[in-house]
N, C-alpha and C positions, 0 to 999 in steps of 0.2 A: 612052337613055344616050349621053352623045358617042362620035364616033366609035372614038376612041382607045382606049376600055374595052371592056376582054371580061365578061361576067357568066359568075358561076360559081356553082356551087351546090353542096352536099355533106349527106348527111344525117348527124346524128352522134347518135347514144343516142334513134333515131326522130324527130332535130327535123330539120326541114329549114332550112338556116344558107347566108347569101346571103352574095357577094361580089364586089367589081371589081377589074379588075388591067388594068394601063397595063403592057403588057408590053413584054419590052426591045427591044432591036435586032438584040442578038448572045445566042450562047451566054452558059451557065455564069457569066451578072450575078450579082449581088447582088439581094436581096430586099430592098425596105423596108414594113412593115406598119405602115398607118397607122391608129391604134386612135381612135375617138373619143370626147368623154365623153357622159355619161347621158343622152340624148335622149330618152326617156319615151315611145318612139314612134319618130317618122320622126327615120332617118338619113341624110335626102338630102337636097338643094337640088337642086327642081327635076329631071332626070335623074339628079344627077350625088351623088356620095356629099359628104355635109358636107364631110370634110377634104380631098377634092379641092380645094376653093376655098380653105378655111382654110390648105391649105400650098402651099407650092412643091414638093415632091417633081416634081410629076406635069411641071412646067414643064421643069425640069432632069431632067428621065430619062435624054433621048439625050447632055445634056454631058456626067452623070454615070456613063454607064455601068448602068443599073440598071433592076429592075424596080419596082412601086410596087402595093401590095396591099389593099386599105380594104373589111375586113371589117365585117360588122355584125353590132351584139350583138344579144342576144335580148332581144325586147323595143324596143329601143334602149336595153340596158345590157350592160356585162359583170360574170360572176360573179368579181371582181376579192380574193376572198377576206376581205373585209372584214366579210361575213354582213350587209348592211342592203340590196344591190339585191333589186329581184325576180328575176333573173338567179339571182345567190346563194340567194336562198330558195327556188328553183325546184332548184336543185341541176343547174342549167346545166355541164358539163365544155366551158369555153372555152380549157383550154391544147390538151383533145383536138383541137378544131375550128383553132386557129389551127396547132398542128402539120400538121392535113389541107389545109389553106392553103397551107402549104409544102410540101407534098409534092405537090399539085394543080398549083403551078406551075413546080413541076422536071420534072415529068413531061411537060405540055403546052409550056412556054418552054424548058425547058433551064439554069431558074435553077439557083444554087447552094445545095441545101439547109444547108449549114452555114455560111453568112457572110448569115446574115437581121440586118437592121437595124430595131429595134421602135420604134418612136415614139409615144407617147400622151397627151392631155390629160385630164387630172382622172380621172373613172372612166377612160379610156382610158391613164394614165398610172401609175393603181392596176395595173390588169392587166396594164399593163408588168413592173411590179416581177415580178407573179406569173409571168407566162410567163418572163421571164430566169430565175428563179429555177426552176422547175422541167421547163424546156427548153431549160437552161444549155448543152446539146452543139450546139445549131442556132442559140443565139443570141450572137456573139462582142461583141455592143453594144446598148443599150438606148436611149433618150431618155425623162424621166418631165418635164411641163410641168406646173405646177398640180399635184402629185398625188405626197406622200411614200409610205412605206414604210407598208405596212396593217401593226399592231402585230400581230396574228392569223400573220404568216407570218414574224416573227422569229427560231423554232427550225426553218424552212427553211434545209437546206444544199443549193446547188447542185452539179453534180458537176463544173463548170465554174467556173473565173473567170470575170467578164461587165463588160466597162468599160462606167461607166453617165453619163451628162450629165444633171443636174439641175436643172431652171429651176424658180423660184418669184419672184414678188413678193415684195416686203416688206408689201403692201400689201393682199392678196389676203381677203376678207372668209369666202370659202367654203374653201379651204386654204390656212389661216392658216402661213406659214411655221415659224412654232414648231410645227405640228402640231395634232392634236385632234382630235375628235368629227366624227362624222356630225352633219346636220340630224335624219336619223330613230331619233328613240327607241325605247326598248322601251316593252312595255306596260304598263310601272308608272311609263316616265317617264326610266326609267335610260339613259344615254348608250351610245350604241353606236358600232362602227368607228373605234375611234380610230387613226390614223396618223401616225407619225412627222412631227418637222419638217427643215427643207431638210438643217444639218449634222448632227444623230442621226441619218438618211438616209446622208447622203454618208459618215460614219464607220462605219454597219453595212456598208455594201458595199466600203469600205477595208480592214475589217477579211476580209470574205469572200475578197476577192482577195489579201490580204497586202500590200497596199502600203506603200511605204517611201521614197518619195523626196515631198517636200515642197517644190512649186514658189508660189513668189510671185505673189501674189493682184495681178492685174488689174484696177484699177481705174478706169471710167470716168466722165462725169458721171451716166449713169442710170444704171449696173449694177456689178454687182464682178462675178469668177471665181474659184475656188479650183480648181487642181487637184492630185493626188496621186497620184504614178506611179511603175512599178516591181515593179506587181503581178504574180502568176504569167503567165506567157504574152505578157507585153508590158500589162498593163491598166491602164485608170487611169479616175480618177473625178472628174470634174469638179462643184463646185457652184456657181452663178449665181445672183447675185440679184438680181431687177430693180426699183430701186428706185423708189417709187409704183405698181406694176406691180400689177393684178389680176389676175383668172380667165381671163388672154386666151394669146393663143398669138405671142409677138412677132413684129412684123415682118407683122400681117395688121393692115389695118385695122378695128374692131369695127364690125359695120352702128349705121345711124342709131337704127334703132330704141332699140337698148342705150346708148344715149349717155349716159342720166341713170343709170345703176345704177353703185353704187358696186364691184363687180367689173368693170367695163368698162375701167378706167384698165389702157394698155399700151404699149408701147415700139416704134415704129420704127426705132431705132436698129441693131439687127441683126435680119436675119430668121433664127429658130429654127431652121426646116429647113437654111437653108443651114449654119449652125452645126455643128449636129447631124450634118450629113451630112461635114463636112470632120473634124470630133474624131473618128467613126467608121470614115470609109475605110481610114488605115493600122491600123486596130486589128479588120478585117475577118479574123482570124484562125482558120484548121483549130481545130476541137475538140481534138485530138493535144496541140496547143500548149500551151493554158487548163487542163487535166485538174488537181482538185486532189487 
């Protein structure tokens, strides 16, 4: 593992659940957990965890003040509430495990267990939704890439507001921005896991936070923004859409290999993390604050 990363380890309901952390500088940072999607298996490149190269977090740590946390799911998936990983059908408790994550690195670093910043692509973006939503006191902001709201966790109320950023493609073949189905059926064929699309998404969690102010949409030649502010506690909810944009994580370039798959279309034009991490900093907000 580079040098940089500490490995961490924690058993949760008898499984034993891995993890790395680019720990900060100083006290009392901020946490950022970087979730990744369904790897079928290995979560790493090489030493180093997939989303370590996939984002910049781990680049900007020390400008940003922060810690940087890249857990792995079980399996290489997470049980994102949707019921179609094997994570989920194994009846994995991944909000328990990423809470132990937070609390493993407040204890050891000195982070701030309540101003964690969650970031995820596709499955990692699904269990975004979920852990905000039922770790709403620890989590004041979220990032979901690729990866709306699992239809299954709709009559979840958090006990928190949670300001959320939303990136999708218009273009995206596996999470189709309008939403939809899992690839994995059930066993007579019947569609399963279906999730919301980018704005159903961005107006369930409008409507969680109460928001109320309606800011004009941004628009560039590859992307729009919407965002929507005024929510309890200062929250707000931005939705992005990148247009031609697939299954990618913007602002990383997609390896060679993936070059011909029709999810591979992505955008340079802004990188994600850095995004993600400036819409989130002032909205790093006490639980006290958010409380609905």
């Amino acid at each position: 593992m580079g040098d940089e990363l500490v490995a961490g380890e924690l058993t949760i309901d008898g499984l034993a659940r891995s993890f790395a952390v680019r720990p900060p500088r100083g006290r009392n940072a901020p946490l950022v957990l970087v979730l990744h999607g369904n790897q079928s298996g290995s979560t790493r490149t090489y030493d180093r965890p997939i989303m370590y190269d996939w984002t910049s977090f781990a680049a900007h740590a020390d400008e940003w003040g922060i810690a940087v946390a890249y857990p792995d799911g079980h399996g290489g998936c997470w049980a994102d509430g949707r019921g179609v990983t094997t994570a989920d059908e194994a009846g994995v408790d991944d909000v328990s495990f990423l809470r132990a994550v937070i609390d493993w690195c407040a204890d050891r670093f000195g982070t701030a267990p309540d101003r964690t910043l969650v970031a995820g692509i596709s499955n990692g973006a699904f269990m975004s939704h979920r852990f905000a939503l039922e770790a709403a006191d620890r989590v004041p902001v979220f990032a979901a890439v690729a990866g709306g709201l699992p239809a299954a966790l709709l009559d979840v109320r958090p006990t928190h507001a949670v300001s959320a950023m939303l990136i999708n493609g218009d273009a995206d073949p596996i999470q189709p921005i309008t939403g939809g189905y899992s690839g994995r059926r059930g066993a007579n064929g019947e569609p399963r896991g279906r999730t919301l699309g980018l704005l159903e998404t961005a107006r369930h969690w409008q409507s969680l936070d109460h928001c109320v102010d309606d800011e004009n949409p941004i628009t560039t030649d590859n992307s729009s923004r919407h965002t929507v502010t005024g929510g309890v506690g200062g929250t707000q909810v931005t939705a992005w859409t990148v247009f031609g944009g697939g299954h990618t994580w913007p602002g990383t370039p997609v390896p060679t290999e993936w070059a011909n798959s029709p999810a591979a279309a992505t955008t340079l034009e802004f990188d994600a993390a850095d995004q993600i991490w400036h819409f989130a900093h002032p909205l790093l907000t006490p639980a006290s604050t958010r409380q609905l």
